[in-house]
N, C-alpha and C positions, 0 to 999 in steps of 0.2 A: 548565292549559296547553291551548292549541288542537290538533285535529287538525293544521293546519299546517304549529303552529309545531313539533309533533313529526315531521311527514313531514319537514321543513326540517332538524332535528335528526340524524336517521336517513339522511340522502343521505350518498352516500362520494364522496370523493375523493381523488385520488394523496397532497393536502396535510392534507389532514385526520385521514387516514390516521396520519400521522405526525408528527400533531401532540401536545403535551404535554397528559395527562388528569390532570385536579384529583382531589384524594381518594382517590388510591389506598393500597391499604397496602402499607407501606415493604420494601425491598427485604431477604431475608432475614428480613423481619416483625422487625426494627429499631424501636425507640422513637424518639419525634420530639426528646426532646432530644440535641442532638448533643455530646457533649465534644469529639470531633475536631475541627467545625468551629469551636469556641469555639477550640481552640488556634490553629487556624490563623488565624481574628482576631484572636489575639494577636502571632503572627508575624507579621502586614503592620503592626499598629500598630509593633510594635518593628524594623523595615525596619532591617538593618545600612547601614553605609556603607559606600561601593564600595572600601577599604580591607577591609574585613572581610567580604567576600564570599569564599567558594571562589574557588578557583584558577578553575575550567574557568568560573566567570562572569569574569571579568577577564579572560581571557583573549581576544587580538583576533577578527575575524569571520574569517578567513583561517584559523583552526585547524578549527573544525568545514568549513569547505569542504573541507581537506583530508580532515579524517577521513569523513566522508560520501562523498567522492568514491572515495578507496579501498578505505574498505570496500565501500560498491555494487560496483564495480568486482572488487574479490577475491572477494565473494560471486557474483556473474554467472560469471568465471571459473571459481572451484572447483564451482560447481552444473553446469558442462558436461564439467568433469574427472570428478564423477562418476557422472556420467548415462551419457557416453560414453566417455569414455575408460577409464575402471575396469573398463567392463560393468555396472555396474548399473543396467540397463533399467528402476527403476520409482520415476517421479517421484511418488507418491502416497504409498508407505513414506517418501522423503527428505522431503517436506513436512509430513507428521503426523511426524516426527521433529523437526523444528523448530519445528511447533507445540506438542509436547508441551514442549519446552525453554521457549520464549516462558511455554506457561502457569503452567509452574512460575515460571520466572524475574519475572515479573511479580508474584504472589502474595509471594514472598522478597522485593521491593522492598517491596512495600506494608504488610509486618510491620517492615523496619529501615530503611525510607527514609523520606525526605517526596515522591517523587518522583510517587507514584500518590495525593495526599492527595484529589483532585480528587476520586475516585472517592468516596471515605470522606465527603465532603461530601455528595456527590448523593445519598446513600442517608441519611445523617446526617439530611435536611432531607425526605426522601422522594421526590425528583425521580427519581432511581432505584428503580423498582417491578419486580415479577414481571413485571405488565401492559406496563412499559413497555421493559422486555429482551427480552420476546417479539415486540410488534409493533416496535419498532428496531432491538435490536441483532442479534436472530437473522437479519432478512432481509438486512444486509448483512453477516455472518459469512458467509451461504450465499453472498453472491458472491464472498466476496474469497476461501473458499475452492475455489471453481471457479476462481478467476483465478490463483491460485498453482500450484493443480496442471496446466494447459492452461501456464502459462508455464513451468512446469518440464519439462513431458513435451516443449514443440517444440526443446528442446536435444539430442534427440533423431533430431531433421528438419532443422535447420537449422541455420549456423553462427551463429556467436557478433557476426559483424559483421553481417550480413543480419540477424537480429532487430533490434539494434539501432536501423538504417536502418527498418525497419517502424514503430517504436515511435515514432520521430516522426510517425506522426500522431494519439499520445496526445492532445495538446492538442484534435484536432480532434473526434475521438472524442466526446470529455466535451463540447463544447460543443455537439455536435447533441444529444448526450443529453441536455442541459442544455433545447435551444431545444426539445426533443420535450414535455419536460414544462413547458412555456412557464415556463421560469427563467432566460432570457435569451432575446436579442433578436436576430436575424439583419439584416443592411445588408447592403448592395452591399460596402463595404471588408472588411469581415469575409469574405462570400463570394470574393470575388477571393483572398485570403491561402490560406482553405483548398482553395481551387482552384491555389494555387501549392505548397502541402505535400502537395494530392495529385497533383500532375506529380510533385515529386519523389520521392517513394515510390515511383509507377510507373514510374519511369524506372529508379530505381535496382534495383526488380525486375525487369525487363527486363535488367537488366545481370549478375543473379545467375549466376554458370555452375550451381549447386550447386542449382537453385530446384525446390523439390517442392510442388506446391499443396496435398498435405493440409496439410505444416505449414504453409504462408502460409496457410491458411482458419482452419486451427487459433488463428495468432499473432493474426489477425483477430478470431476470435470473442473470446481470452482479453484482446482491448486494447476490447470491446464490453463486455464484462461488468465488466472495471475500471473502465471509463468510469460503467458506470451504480454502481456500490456508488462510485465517489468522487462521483456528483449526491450518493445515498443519504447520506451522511458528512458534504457540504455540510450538507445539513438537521438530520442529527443534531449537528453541531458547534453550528448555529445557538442551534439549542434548548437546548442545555446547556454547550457550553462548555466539552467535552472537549477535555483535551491528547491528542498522539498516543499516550502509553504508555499513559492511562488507558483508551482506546478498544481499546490492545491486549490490556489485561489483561479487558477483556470480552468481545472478539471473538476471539484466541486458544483459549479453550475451547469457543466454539461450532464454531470450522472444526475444532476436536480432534475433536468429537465429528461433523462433517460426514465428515472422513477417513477415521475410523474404520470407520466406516457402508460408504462408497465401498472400502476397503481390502479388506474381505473377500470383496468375488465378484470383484475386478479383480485384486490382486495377491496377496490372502491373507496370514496373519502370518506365514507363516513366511520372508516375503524379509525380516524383520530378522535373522535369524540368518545368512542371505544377504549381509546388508549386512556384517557382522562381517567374515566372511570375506573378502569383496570388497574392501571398502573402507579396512576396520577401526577398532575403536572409537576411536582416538585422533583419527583423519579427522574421523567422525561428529559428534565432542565437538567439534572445533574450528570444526567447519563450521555448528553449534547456534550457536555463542559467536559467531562472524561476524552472522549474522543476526540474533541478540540486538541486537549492537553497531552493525549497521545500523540497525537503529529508533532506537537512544538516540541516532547522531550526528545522523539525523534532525530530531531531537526538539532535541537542540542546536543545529541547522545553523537551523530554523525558528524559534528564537528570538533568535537574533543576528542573522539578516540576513530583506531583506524575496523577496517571492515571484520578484522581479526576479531579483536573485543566487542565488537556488536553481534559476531556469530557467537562467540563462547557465549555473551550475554542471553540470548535468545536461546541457548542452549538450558543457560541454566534459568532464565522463566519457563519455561518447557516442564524443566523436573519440580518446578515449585508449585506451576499448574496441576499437574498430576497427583501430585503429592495433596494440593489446597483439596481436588476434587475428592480425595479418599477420604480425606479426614471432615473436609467440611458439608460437600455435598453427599456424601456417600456413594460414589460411583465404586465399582466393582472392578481391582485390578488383579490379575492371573500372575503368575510366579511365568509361566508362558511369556505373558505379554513384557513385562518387565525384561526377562531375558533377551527377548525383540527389540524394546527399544534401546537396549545398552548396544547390541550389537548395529542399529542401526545409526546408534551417535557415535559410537567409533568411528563408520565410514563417512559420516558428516565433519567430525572434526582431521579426516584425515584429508578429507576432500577440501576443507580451506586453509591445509596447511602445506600440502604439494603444492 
């Protein structure tokens, strides 16, 4: 081989980076023949008919909207009941509590379900390596566990509708992070859109009575750092063709062991014993099980319907949050803000409909 063609070889880039390496050895040091995925080429040959499908697959698109919608929705709630309301000031013990549940509960699937088989293949066939959990899945565990604990601590800072109203400009977020790593394309129509979801964000912050800039900086950086681990996911989806549960049952353990790490000079272990008493274990259990339950309707909402009806859906848990926090929690909405965020879901819904 030439000097070259091996300088050529040896140059890095963002994509290269994370791109899929030949020849690795197999994840767990796994043998290359796979029984698992032999079954499951038995399973697609013998495809049931829509008569002998599980319930929750026959079931119409309208059921997991619902279930996705309220569970997000209960979840958001009860994570601000017990942030702020309880007293228990520390979002870092409640999110390694819910990752510790995720990791288990993923693991218990993939021993008596078909549900994580994805995974059992990738490692089956070796596309899942040491090599390739370390440079993939570790660096977007590290963001998504920064981005959970920043969005759990601003329930802290700020209400439950003003997040919200911030978070529309997710969409916008991920697409500059997208056009940064030249993975999309910026136009004039494009620019004008997110030029109209950011009037209406700033409008509607303007309108906050309740508005404290750490947490708006804070809700800012934690919808920057989402933005880039969901480019991150893009790629990794690309390459392998992870469903969402199987991508949680590998990235789970790493934000476990992220939390972990972050837990003992910021909150220390003993706020679980804390939490007990505060909150208590029955809360804690149900509030794991929430969370779980949000990934899997997730996971079913994304296979019945297309990205379309998951943005309107997210659209409209959006105004029912808003709506829940005025009448239930009493948060304080502006005729301002309101005006902000109607102008800022126009350019959202026009945004995933160009």
């Amino acid at each position: 081989m030439s000097f070259s063609k091996e300088k050529e070889d040896s140059s890095f880039t963002f994509q290269s980076f994370f791109q899929e390496t030949k020849e690795q050895p197999l994840f767990n040091q796994r043998p290359a023949p796979s029984v698992g995925a032999q079954r499951m080429d038995k399973r697609v040959d013998e495809e049931p008919a829509a008569g002998d499908k599980p319930l929750w697959q026959r079931l119409p698109a309208w059921v997991p909207i619902v279930c996705w919608i309220g569970t997000s929705s209960f979840v958001i709630l009860q994570n601000k009941h017990i942030l702020s309301d309880l007293g228990f000031h520390h979002p870092v013990a409640l999110t390694t509590i819910h990752l510790l549940f995720q990791t288990v509960a993923t693991r218990i699937l993939r021993k008596y379900t078909g549900m994580v088989d994805k995974a059992k293949e990738l490692e089956a066939t070796g596309k899942m390596n040491r090599d390739v959990f370390f440079r993939k899945i570790v660096p977007v565990g590290l963001l998504f566990s920064a981005s959970l604990v920043l969005s759990n601590w601003v329930y802290l800072r700020l209400t439950v509708s003003f997040i919200q109203m911030i978070k529309a400009f997710t969409p916008v977020s991920v697409l500059l992070v997208s056009a940064a790593f030249k993975l999309k394309e910026l136009n004039q129509k494009i620019m004008a859109i997110v030029a109209c979801i950011s009037l209406g964000v700033a409008i509607a912050s303007y309108g906050e009575v309740e508005f404290e800039l750490l947490g708006f900086l804070v809700q800012a950086l934690a919808i920057g750092i989402e933005s880039c681990r969901l480019v991150l996911v893009q790629i990794l989806l690309q390459g392998f063709g992870l469903d969402p549960i199987s991508s949680l049952y590998y990235m789970a353990p790493v934000c476990l062991a992220v939390n972990s790490v972050i837990l003992l000079p910021v909150e220390g272990f003993q706020v679980f014993s804390n939490a007990i008493e505060q909150v208590g274990l029955f809360t804690l259990f149900g509030n794991a099980c929430m969370t779980f339950a949000l990934n899997l309707s997730s996971v079913w909402l994304i296979g019945k319907a297309s990205g379309l009806v998951l943005t309107l859906a997210g659209v409209l848990k959006d105004i029912l949050l808003i709506a829940g926090s005025f009448f239930i929690l009493g948060s304080s909405i502006t005729t301002i803000q309101i005006f902000g965020y109607i102008i800022a879901l126009a350019g959202l819904v026009a945004f995933k409909m160009q």
